[in-house]
N, C-alpha and C positions, 0 to 999 in steps of 0.2 A: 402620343400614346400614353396612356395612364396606368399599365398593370405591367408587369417586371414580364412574362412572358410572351406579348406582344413585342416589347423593346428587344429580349433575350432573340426569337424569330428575326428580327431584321437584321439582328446581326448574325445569325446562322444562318441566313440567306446571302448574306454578301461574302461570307467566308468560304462558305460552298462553293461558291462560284470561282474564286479568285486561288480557291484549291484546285480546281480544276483548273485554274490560266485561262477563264472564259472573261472578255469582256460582259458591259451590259447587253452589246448589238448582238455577239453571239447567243446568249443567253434569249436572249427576245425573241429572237428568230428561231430557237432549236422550240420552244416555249408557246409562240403566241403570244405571251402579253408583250405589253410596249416598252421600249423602254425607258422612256418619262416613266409610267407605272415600277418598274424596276428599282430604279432610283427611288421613288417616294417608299417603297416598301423596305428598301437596303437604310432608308436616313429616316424611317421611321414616320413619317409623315403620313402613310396612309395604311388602314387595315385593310388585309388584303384577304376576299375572302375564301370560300374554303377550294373555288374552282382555281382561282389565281395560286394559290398555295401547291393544289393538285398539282397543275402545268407547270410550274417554276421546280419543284420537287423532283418528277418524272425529268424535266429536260437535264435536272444535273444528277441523272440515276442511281433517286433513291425515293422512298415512300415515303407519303405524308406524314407516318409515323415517325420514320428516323430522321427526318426535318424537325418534326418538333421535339425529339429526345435532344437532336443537338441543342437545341435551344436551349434547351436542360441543362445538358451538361451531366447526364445521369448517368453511372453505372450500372447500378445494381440488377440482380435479379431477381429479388421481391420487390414487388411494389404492391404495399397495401392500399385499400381501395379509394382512402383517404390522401393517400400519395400521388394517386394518380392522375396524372393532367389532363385537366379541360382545354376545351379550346369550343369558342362559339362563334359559329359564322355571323358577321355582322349585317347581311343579308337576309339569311333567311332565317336566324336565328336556331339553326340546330346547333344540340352539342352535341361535339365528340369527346372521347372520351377513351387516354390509351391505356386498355388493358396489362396489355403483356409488357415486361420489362425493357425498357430500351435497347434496342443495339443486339440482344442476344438472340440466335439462331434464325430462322429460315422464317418461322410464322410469328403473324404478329394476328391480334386478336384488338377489335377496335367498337366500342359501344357508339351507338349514336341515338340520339331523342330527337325524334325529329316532329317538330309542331304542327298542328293539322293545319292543312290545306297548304303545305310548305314542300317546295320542290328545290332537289341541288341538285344539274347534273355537272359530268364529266366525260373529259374528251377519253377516245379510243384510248389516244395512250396513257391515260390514267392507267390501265390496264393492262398495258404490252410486257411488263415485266415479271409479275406476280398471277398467281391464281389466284380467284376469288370464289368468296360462297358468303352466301349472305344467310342469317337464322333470325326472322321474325319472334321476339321475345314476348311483346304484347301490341297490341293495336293491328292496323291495315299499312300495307305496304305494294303502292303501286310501284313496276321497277320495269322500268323503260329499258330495253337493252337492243337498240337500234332500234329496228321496226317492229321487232316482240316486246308486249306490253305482260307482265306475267300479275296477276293480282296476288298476295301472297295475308297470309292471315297467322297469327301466334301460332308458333310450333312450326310453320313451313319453313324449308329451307332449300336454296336455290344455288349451283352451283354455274357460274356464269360461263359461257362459251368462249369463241375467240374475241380479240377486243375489239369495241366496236364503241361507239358514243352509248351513255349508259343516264339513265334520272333516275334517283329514287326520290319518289312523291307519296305524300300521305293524302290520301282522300277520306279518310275520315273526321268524327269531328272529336276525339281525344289523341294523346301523343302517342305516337309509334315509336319502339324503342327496338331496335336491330345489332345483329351482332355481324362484325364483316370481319371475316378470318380470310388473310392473303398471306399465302405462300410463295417466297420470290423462286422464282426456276433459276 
């Protein structure tokens, strides 16, 4: 791994986990991924992308945001816009991008750019914790949420039902930039 919050995740992932007293076979099994992939992601060895993060996240419950605030290691409650951590799927190349200040209150607020003709989805229980609503900033936003496909265009905003497997895909041919506000229950 080559960037300090790549390395910082691997080890906010194996700490989580061993906070919790989960093996890696627990973790894999609450999770889905493997755990060979487990391991390469705990020792650093492989990027893992944003679905793998999701699953690993949700299994030891918490959101992808306060996975990678630990990574951080951040307190604060300002984070200016230049403070605030990227993270780029090495798959489909979207970034996200966390908003709101780590760790503090109930909603967290998360930017994402997402490249045309570029799809990430996520399993049900990416969802099972949290409300979601997604706010289309600029560009198209296809948004898969089970067998409901919703088209969604700048300005729209969609507040998602129960959890269910979910994609958000860009079919156009400039970047989609959305804003996904999740409120844990």
């Amino acid at each position: 791994m080559t960037d300090p919050l790549s390395a910082s995740l691997a080890a906010a992932v194996r700490e989580a986990r061993q906070d919790r007293g989960l093996s890696a076979g627990v973790l894999a099994e609450r999770s889905g991924v493997s755990r060979a992939m487990i391991g390469k992601i705990e020792r650093g060895e492989a990027q893992p992308t944003a679905v793998l993060l999701s699953r690993l996240a949700t299994a030891l419950g918490l959101t992808l945001s306060e996975l990678i605030a630990r990574a951080e290691g951040d307190d604060r409650r300002l984070v200016r816009r230049g403070d605030q951590p990227t993270w780029q799927d090495p798959v489909t190349g979207y970034v996200r991008r966390a908003v709101s200040p780590p760790g503090h209150g109930a909603t967290e607020l998360v930017q994402v750019d997402l490249p045309p003709g570029a799809k990430a989805g996520f399993p049900a229980s990416s969802y099972a914790f949290a409300d979601h609503q997604v706010w289309v900033l600029s560009g198209q936003l296809r948004f898969h949420e089970g067998e409901t496909v919703h088209e969604l265009a700048e300005g729209d905003c969609l507040q998602l039902g129960r959890p269910v497997d979910c994609a958000y895909e860009n079919p156009g041919t400039e970047p989609c930039r959305y804003l996904v506000v999740l409120t844990k229950r």
